[in-house]
C-alpha positions in Angstrom: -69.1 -46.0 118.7 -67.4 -48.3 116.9 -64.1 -45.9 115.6 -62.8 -47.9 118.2 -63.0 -51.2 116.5 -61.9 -49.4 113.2 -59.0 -47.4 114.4 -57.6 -51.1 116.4 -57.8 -52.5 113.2 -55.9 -49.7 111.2 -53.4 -49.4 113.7 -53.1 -53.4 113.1 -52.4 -53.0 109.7 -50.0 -50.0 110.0 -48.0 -52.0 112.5 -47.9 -55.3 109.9 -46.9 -53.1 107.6 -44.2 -51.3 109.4 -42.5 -54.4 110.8 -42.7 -56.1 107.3 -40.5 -53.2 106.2 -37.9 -52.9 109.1 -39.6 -49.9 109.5 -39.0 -49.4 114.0 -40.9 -45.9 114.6 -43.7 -44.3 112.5 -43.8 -40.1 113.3 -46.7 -39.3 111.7 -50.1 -41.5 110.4 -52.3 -39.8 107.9 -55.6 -40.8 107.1 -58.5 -39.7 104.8 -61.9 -39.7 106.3 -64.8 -38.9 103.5 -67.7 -36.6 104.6 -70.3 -39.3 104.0 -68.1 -42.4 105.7 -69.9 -43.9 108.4 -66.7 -42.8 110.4 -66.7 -40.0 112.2 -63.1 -37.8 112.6 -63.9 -36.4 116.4 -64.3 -40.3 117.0 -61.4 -41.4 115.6 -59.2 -38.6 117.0 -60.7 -39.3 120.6 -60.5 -42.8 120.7 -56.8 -43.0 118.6 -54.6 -43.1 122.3 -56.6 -46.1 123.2 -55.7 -47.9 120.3 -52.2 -46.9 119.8 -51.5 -47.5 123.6 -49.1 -50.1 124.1 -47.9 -50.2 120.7 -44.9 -49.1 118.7 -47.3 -46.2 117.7 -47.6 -45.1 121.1 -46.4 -41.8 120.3 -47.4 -41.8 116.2 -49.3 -38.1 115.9 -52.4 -38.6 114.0 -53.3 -36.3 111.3 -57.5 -36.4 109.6 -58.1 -34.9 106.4 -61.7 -34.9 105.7 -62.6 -35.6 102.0 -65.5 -33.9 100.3 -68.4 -35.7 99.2 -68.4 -35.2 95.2 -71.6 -36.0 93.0 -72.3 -36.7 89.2 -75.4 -34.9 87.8 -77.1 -37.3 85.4 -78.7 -34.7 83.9 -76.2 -32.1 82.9 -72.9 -34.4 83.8 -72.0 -31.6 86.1 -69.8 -32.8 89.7 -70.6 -30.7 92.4 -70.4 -30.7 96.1 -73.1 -32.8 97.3 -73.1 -31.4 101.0 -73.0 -27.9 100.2 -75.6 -28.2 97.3 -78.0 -30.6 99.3 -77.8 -33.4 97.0 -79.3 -30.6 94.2 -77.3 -29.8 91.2 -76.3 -25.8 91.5 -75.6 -26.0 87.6 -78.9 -27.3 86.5 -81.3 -27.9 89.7 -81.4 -31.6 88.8 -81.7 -34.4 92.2 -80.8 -37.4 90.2 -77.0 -37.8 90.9 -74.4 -40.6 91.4 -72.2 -39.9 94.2 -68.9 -40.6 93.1 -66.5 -39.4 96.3 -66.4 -39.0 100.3 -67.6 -42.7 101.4 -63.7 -43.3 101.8 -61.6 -44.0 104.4 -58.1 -44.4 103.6 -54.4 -44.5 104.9 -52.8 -42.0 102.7 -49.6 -42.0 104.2 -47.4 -43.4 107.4 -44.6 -41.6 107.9 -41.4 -42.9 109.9 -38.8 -40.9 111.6 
């Protein structure tokens, strides 16, 4: 599992970030996990405690929002959802297809009290 390593190094940057802007307690820390990230949500929720432990985010509530995976049909330049369409275009049936969202994992926003 190596959320662990991830989320230590997120909660890192938060903390940089926070004291760079006299910022003294953070409420709320939102990130975006994609569906195809090789980070997985339950992971990062489970092992978030550890890594906030001791820290000014001790008590920072974590919040996940998963992001679909999007693909680009080559053939008919159709986006669709890749995971719920099995990497097959439901507009024209086609398997060639650029993914073009849901690898990401993102701070979208750190919210202080």
């Amino acid at each position: 599992m190596h959320e662990l390593g991830v989320v230590m190094n997120i909660v890192e940057n938060v903390v940089d970030f926070a004291q760079a802007n006299n910022v003294t307690q953070i409420e709320t820390l939102v990130l975006q996990i994609g569906e195809l990230s090789a980070v997985i949500p339950a992971y990062v929720e489970s092992c978030y405690p550890a890594a906030v432990d001791g820290t000014m985010m001790q008590d920072t509530k974590l919040q996940i929002e998963v992001l679909p995976a999007n693909a680009l049909c080559r053939s008919c330049e159709e986006v669709f959802g890749l995971m719920a369409a099995n990497g097959v275009c439901p507009h024209c049936g086609g398997k060639d297809c650029e993914t073009i969202s849901g690898k990401e994992l993102m701070i979208k926003e750190i919210v202080a009290c």
